[in-house]
C-alpha positions as CSV (number, residue, x, y, z in Angstrom):
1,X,212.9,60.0,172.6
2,X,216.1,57.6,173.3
3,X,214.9,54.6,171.6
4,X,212.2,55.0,169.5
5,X,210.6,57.5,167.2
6,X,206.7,58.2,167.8
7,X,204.5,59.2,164.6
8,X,201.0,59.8,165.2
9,X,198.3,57.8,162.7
10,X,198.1,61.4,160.8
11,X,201.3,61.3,159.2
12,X,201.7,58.8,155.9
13,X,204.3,56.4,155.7
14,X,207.6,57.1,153.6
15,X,206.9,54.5,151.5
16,X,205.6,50.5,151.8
17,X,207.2,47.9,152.8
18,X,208.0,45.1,150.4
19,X,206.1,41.9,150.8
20,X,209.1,40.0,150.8
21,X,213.1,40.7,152.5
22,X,215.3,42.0,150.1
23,X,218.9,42.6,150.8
24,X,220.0,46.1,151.4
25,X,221.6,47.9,148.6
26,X,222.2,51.3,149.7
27,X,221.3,53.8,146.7
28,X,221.9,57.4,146.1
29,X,218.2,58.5,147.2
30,X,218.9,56.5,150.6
31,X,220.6,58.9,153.1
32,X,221.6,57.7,156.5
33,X,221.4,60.2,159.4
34,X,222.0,59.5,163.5
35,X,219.2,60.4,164.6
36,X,219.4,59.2,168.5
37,X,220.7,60.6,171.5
38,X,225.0,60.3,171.7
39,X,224.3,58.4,175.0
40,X,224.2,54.3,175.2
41,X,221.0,52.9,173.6
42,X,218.9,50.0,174.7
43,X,219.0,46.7,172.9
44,X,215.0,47.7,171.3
45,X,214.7,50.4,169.1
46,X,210.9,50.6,167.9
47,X,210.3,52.2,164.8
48,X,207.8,53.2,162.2
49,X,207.1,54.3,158.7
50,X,211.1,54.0,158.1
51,X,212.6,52.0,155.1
52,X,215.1,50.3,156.9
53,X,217.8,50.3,160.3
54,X,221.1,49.6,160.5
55,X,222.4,48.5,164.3
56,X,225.5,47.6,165.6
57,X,227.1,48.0,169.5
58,X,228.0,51.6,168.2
59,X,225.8,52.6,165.8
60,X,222.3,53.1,164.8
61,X,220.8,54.8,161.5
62,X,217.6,55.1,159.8
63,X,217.5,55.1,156.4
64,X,214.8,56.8,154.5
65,X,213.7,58.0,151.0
66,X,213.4,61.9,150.5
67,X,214.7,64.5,148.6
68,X,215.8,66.9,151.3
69,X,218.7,68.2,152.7
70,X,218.3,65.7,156.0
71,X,216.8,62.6,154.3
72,X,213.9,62.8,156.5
73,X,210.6,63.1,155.2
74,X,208.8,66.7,155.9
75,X,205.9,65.0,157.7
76,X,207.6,62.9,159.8
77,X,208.4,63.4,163.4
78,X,211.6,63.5,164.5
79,X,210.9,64.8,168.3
80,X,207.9,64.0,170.6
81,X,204.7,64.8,170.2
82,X,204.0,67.5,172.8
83,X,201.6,67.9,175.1
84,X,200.1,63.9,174.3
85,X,198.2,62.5,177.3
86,X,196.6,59.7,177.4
87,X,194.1,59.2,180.5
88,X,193.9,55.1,179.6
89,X,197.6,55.2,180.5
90,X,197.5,56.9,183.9
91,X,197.5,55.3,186.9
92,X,195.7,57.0,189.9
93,X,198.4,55.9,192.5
94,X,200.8,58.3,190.5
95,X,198.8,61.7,190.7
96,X,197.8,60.5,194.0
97,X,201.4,60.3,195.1
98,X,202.0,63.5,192.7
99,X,199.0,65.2,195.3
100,X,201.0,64.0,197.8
101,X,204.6,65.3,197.0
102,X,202.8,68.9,196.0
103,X,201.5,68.8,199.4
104,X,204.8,68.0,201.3
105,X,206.6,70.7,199.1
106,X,204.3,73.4,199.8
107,X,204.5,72.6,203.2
108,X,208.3,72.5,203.7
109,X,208.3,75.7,201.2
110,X,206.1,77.6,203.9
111,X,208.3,76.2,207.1
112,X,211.4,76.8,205.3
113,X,211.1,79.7,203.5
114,X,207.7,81.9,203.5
115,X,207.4,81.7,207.3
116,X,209.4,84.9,208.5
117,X,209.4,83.4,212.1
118,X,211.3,79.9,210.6
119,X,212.1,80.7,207.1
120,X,215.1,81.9,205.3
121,X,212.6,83.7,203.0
122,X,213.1,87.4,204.5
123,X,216.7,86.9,205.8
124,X,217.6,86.2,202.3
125,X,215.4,89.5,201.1
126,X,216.9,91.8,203.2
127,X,220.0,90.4,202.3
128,X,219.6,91.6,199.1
129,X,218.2,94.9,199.6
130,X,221.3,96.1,201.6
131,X,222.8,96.5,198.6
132,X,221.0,99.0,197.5
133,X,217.9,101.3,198.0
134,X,216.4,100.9,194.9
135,X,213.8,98.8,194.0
136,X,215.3,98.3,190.5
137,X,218.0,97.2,191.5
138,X,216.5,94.7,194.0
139,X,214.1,93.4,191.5
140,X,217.1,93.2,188.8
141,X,219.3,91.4,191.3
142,X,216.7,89.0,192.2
143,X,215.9,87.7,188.8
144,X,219.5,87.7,188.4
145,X,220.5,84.8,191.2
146,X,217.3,83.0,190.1
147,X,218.9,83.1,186.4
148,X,222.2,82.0,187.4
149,X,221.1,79.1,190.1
150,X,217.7,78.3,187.4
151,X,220.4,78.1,184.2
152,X,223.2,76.8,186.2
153,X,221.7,73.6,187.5
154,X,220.3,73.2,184.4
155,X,223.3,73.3,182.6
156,X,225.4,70.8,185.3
157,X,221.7,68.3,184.6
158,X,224.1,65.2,182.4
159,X,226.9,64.9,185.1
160,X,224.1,65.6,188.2
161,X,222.2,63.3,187.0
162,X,224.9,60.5,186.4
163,X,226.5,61.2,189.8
164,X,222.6,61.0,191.9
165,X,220.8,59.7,189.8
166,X,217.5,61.5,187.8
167,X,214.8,61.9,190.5
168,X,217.5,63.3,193.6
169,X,218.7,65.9,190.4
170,X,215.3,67.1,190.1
171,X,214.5,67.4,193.4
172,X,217.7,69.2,193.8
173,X,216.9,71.8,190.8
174,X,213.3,72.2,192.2
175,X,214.1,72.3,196.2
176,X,217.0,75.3,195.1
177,X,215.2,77.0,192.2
178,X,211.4,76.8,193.7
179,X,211.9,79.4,196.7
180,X,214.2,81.5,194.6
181,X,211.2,82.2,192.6
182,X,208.9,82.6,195.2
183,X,210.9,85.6,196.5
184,X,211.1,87.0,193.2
185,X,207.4,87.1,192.3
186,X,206.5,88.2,195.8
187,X,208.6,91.3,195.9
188,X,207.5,92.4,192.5
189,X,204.1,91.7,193.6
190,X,204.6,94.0,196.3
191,X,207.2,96.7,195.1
192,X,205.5,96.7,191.3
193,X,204.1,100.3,191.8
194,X,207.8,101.5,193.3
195,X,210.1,102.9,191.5
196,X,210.0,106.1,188.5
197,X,206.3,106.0,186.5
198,X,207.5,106.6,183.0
199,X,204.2,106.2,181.4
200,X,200.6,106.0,182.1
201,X,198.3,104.3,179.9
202,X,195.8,102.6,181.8
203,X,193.0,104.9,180.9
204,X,193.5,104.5,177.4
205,X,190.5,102.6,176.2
206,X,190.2,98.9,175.1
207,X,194.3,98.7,176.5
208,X,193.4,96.7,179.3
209,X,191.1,94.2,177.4
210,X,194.1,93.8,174.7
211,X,196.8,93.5,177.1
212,X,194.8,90.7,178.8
213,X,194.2,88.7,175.5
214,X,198.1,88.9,175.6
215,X,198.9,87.6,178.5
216,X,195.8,84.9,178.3
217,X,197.9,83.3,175.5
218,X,201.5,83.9,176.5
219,X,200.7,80.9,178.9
220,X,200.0,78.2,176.2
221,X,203.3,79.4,175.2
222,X,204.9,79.3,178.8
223,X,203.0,76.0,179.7
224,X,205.4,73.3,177.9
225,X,208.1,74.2,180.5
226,X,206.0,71.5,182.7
227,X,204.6,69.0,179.9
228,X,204.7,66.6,182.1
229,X,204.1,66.7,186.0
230,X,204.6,63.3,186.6
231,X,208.1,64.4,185.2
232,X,208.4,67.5,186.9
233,X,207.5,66.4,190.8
234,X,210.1,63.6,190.2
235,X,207.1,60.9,190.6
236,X,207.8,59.3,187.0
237,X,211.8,59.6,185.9
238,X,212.9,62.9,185.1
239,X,213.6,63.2,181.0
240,X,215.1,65.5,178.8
241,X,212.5,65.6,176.2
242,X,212.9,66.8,172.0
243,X,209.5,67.8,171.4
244,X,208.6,68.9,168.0
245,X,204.5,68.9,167.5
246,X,202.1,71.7,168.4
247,X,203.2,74.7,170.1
248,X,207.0,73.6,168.8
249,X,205.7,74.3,165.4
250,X,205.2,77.3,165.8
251,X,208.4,78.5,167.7
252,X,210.9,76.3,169.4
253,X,210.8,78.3,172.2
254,X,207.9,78.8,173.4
255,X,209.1,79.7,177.0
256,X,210.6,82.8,175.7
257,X,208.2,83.8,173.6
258,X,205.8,83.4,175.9
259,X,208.0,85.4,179.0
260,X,208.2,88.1,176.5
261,X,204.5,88.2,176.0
262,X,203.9,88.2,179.8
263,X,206.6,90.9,180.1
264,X,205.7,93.4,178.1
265,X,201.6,93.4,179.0
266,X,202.8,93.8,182.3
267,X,205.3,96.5,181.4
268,X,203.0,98.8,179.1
269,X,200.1,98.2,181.7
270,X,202.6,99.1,184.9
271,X,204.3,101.4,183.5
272,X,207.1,102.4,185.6
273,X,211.0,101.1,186.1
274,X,210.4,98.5,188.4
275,X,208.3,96.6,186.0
276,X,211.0,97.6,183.3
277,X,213.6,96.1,185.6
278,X,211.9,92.6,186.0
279,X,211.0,92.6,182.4
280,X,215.2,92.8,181.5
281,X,216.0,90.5,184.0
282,X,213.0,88.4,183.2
283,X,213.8,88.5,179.1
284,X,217.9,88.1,179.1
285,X,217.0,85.1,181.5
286,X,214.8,83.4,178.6
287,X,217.5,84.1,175.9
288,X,220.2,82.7,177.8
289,X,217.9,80.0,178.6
290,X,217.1,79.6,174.9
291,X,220.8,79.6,173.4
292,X,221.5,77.0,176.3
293,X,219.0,74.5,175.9
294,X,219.6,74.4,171.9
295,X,223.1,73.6,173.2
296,X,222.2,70.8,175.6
297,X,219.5,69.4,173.0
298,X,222.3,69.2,170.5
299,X,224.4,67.3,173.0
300,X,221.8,64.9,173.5
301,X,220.6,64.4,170.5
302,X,222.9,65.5,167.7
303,X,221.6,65.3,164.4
304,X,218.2,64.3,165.6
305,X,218.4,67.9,167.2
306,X,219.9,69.5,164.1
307,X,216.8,68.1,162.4
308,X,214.0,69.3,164.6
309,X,215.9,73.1,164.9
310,X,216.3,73.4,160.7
311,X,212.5,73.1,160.5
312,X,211.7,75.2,163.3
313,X,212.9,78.6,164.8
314,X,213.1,80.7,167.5
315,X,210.9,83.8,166.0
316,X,207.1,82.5,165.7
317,X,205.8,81.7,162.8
318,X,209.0,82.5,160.7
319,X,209.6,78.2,159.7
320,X,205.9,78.1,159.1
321,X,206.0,81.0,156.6
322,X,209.3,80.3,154.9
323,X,208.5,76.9,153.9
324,X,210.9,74.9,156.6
325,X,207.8,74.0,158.9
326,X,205.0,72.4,157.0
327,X,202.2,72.2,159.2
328,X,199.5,68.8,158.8
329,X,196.1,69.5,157.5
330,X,194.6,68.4,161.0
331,X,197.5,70.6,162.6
332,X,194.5,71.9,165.5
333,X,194.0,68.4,167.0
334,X,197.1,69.0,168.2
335,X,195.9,71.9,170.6
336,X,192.6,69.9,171.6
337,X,194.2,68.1,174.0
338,X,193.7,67.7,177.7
339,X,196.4,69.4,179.0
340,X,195.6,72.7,176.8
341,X,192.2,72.4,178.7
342,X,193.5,72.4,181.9
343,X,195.7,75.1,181.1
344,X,193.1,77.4,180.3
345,X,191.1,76.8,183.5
346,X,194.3,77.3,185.7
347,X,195.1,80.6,183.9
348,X,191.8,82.0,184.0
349,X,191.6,81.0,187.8
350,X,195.1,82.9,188.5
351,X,193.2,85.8,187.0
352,X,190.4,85.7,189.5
353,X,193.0,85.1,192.0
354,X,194.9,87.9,191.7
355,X,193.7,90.0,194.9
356,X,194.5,86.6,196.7
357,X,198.0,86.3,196.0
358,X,198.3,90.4,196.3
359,X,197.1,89.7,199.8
360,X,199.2,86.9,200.6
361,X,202.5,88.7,199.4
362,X,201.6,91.9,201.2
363,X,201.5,89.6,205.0
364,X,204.7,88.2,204.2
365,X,206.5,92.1,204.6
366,X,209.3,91.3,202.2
């Protein structure tokens, strides 16, 4: 959202507008907030179901009637809607380009990196493990440079992207973070039964079936990192997105509650201190990541940010059942959406393809 604010036909407006202009006399129930990004604004700013805007070369306000402590109505969207996609907007030549840049990756990710005979892939392994013999440490260290390089790009995006431009950023962050996480899944793919077992609970009955319920769902929670593709593969322009709607509603950070979900079924299913070891590294990554991103919102957003975060949280569920997050009668038909679908086919299909990528790790010797 830089220039407009997008309300869905569900919400109602604030209030009507008069059939005839009347000048603007600002009263005591009218409160002004900014709620745009700090950066420069385009000369069209689209809005709807607001009362009035003030504009001007420096600033821009909505006005609105309500009784709360940011003068925006309860049922109105500040962010985006997440997870919206609309096939009538698509345009084939952009997921057939996308098919063609996921192609081109994966193929330069193989020469470059997964290939032990050309890649840096092992070489940067074994680089690694000679500091130390043990697999916890390995697997700690691993998450740990994919942390700092993941977090630390992330954090450099506003002057990267000003200084190359959005799409070279992005390729950037992806072409540096991408193979970093490669290695790390593939050597705790294949060192995840190392280490010191400190429980076993596998036999225990009906575990397995629970702890696969859990991570079924920690991946609608993990799946708005990538809302959009397009976005993500650098073949529409890279955005920085407030999203407030569906899964937002119920936590505002849904990555991390959804790496902590993933974590733990692993962990208690596992069972030993390698597991324990990724699921640290894994977890302190995600809260990091979570204190940062507030930060970088609030930077580019401000008080449109400061809006969105006082009627959500970070625990799930805890806006919803104090009374900050009022969720709309029709609150599922935000869930029955395409992308949701398509999630739960890809999920259930890296289930069935587990043996496959235990397979594929084990060739690669790392």
């Amino acid at each position: 959202m830089t220039t407009s604010i997008l309300l869905t036909n569900s919400f109602p407006y604030i209030s009507q507008t008069p059939k005839t202009p009347k000048p603007f006399i600002q009263t005591p129930q009218l409160k002004p907030i900014n709620i745009f990004p700090r950066q420069a604004f385009s000369k069209s700013t689209h809005f709807m179901h607001t009362n009035c805007l003030i504009k001007s070369h420096k600033v821009h306000k909505v006005c609105v009637v309500g009784d709360s402590d940011t003068g925006v109505a309860e049922d109105v969207l500040v962010g985006e809607d997440s997870a919206k996609f609309e096939l009538a907007k698509q345009k084939i030549s952009s997921w057939v380009y996308f098919g063609g840049v996921l192609g081109v990756v994966l193929f330069i990710l193989d020469v470059v990196w997964l290939d032990n005979t050309t890649g840096f892939g092992k070489v940067f392994i074994d680089s690694v493990e000679s500091v130390s013999d043990s697999p916890e440490v390995v697997m700690f260290l691993l998450t740990l440079i994919f942390a700092i390089v993941h977090s630390g790009l992330a954090s450099l995006r506003d002057p990267g992207e000003k200084l190359i431009g959005e799409r070279a950023f992005r390729v950037l962050f992806a072409g540096t973070s991408l193979p970093l996480a490669v290695s790390t899944i593939v050597y705790f793919i294949n060192h995840r039964y190392d280490g010191v077992q400190l429980w076993q609970l596998q036999s225990e009955p009906l575990l397995h079936h629970l702890l696969w319920i859990t991570n079924f769902i920690s991946f609608f929670f993990l799946y708005p990192s990538t809302f959009n593709l397009l976005e993500v593969a650098a073949v529409d322009k890279p955005k920085m997105h407030l999203w407030e709607s569906g899964i937002m509603r119920i936590t505002r950070h849904p990555q991390l509650v959804g790496q902590v979900m993933w974590c733990l079924a692993h962990t208690i299913w596992i069972g030993n201190s390698v597991a324990v070891a990724a699921s640290v590294g894994l977890i302190g990554h995600h809260l990091f990541g979570a204190w940062n991103g507030d930060r970088r919102l609030r930077i580019r957003y401000g008080e449109a940010f400061d809006i969105v975060k006082s009627r959500t949280s970070v625990l799930p569920f805890a806006a919803i059942l104090d009374g900050r997050q009022k969720l709309p009668k029709d609150y599922y038909k935000e869930f029955i959406r395409l992308p949701y679908l398509v999630i739960t086919g890809l999920t259930l299909g890296a289930y069935l393809a587990h043996p496959l990528m235990q397979a594929a790790s084990l060739r690669l010797h790392w």
